[in-house]
C-alpha positions as CSV (number, residue, x, y, z in Angstrom):
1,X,-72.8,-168.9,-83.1
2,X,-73.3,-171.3,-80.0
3,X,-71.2,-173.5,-79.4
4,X,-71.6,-177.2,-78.0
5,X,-71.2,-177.5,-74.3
6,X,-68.1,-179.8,-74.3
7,X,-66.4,-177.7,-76.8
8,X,-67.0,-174.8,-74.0
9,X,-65.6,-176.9,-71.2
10,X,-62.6,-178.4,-73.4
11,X,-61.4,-174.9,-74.5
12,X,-62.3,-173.1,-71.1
13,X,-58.9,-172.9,-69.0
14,X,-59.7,-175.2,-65.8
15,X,-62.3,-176.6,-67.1
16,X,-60.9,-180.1,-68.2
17,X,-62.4,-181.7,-65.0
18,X,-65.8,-180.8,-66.4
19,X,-65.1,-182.3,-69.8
20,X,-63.6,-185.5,-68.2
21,X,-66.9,-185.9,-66.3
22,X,-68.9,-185.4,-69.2
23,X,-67.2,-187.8,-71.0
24,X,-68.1,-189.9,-68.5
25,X,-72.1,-189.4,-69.1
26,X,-70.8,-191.2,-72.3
27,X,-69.5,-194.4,-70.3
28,X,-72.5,-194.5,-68.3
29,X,-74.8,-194.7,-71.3
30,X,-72.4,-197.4,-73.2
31,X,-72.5,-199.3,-69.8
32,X,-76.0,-198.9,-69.7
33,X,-76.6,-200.3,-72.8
34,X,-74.7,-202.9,-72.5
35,X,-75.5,-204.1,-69.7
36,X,-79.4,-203.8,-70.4
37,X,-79.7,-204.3,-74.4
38,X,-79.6,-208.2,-74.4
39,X,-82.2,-208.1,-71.5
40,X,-84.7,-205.8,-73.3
41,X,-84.1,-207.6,-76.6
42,X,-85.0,-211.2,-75.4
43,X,-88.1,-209.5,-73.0
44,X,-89.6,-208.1,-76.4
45,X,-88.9,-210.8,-77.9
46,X,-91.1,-213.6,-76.1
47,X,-93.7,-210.4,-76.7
48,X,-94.2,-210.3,-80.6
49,X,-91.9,-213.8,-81.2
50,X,-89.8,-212.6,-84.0
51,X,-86.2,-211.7,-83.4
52,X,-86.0,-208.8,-86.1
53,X,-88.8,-206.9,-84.6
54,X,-87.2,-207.7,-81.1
55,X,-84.6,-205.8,-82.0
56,X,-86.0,-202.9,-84.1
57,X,-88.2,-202.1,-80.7
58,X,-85.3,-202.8,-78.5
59,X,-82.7,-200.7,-80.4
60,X,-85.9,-197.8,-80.3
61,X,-86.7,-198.1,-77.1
62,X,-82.4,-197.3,-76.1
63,X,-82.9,-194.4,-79.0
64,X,-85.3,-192.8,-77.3
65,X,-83.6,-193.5,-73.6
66,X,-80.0,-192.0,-74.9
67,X,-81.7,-188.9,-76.6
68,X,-83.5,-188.2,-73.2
69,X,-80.9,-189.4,-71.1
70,X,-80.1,-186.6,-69.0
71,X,-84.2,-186.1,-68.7
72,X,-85.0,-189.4,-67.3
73,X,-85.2,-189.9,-63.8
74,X,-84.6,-193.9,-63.7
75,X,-83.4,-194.6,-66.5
76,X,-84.7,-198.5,-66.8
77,X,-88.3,-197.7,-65.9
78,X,-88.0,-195.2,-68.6
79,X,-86.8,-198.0,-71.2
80,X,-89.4,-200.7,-70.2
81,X,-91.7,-197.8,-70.5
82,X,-90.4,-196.6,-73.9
83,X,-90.5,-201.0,-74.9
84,X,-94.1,-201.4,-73.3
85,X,-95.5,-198.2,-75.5
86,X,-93.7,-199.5,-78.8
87,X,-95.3,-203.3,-78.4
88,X,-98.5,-201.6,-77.7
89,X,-97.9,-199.9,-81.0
90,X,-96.6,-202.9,-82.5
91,X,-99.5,-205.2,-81.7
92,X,-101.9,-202.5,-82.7
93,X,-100.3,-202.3,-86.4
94,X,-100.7,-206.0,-86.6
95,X,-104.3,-205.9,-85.6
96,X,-104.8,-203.3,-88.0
97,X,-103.0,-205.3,-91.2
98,X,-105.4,-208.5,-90.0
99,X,-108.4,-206.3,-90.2
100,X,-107.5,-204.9,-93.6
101,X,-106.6,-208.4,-95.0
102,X,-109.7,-209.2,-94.1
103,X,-112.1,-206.8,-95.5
104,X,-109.6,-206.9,-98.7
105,X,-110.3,-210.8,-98.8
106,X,-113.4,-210.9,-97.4
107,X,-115.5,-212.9,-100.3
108,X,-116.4,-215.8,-97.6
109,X,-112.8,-216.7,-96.9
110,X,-113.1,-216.3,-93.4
111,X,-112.5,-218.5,-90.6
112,X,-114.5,-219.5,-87.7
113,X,-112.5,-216.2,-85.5
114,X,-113.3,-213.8,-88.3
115,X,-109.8,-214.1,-89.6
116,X,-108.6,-215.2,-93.3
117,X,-107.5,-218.6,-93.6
118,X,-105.5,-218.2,-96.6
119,X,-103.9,-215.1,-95.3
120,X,-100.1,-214.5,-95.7
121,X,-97.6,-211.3,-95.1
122,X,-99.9,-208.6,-96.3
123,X,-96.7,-207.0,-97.4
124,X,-96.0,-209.7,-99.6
125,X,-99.4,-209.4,-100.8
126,X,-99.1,-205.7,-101.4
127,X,-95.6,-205.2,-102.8
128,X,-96.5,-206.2,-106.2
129,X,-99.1,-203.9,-107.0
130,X,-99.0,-200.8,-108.3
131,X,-98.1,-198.0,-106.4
132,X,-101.1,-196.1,-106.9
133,X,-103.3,-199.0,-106.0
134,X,-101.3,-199.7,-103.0
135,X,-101.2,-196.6,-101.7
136,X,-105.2,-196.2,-101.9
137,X,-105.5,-199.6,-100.4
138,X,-103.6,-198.5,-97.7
139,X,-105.0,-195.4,-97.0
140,X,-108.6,-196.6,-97.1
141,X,-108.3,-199.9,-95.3
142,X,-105.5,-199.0,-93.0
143,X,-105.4,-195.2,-92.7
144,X,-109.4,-195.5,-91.9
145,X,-109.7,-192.8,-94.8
146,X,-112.7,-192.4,-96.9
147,X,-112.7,-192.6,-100.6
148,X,-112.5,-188.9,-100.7
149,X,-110.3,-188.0,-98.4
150,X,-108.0,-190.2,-100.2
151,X,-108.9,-189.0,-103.6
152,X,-107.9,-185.4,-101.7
153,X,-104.8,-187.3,-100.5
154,X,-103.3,-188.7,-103.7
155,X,-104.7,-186.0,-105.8
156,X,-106.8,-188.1,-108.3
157,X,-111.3,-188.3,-108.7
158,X,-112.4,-190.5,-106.5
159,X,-113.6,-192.1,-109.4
160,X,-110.3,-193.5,-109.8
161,X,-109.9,-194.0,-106.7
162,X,-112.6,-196.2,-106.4
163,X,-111.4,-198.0,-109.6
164,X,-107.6,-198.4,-107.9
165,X,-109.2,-200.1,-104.6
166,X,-111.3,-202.6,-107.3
167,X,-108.9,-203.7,-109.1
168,X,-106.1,-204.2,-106.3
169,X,-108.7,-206.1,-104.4
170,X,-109.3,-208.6,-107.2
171,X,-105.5,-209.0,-107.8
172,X,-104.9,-209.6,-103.9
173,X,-108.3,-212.2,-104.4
174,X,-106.4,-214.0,-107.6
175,X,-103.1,-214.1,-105.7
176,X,-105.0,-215.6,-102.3
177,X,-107.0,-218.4,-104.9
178,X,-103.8,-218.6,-106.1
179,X,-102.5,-220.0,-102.4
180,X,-104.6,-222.8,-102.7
181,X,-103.8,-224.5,-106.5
């Protein structure tokens, strides 16, 4: 069995030197972050304008910086980097979730840009469906799978399928006419 690499240096005779400098790495990543966390966090956050999701992409972004540390050449370009990709991905699951509400609500509630006017959090809009009808919405309108490869997916006809995508449209339509009373 292997054993870690400071457990090698801390019971290797002469060898404590090494382990102090490795415990050292340690300090320079908790330095790091501290120093550069705050930064990163308010950056992101003028990007997507929510604080929560500022710090889910911030607190990523270090995640994937710490597990690469010793891999990265500067490590700051390499965090901005890691922050840029993860608002690109970000922004695109946003753009995705307004182009599904769309086509779900799509019965000549659009606006003059395309978008739903009596949108919300499609979340909210999803959460209390079923799970079978939510997870078919998802994968057809999101996902960008047909009817069959979700039938395939979920393991039901596509018959059904088709019948989950109806009926969780209508009950996302009732709950958007419902916006307006």
């Amino acid at each position: 069995m292997r054993r870690s690499r400071v457990v090698q240096y801390v019971t290797v005779p002469g060898t404590l030197r090494e382990a102090g400098r490795l415990a050292g790495h340690d300090d320079a990543r908790r330095d790091f972050f501290a120093a550069n966390y705050a930064r990163l966090a308010g950056w992101v956050r003028r990007q997507v304008d929510d604080d929560e999701t500022a710090h889910d992409i911030a607190a990523e972004a270090f995640t994937r910086l710490l597990s690469r540390w010793s891999d990265s050449y500067d490590p700051h370009a390499y965090l901005y980097k890691v922050a840029v990709n993860l608002l690109r991905d970000h922004w695109r699951r946003a753009q995705r979730e307004r182009r599904a509400l769309g086509l779900i609500a799509s019965d000549d509630r659009g606006g003059p840009d395309g978008r739903p006017e009596r949108g919300g959090d499609l979340r909210a809009m999803l959460e209390p469906l079923p799970e079978h009808q939510r997870t078919a919405l998802l994968l057809h309108y999101l996902a960008g799978f047909s009817v069959r490869e979700v039938a395939a997916i979920v393991g039901r006809p596509e018959g059904t399928v088709k019948s989950d995508l109806f009926h969780a449209k209508a009950r996302i339509r009732a709950g958007l006419d419902g916006i307006d009373d």
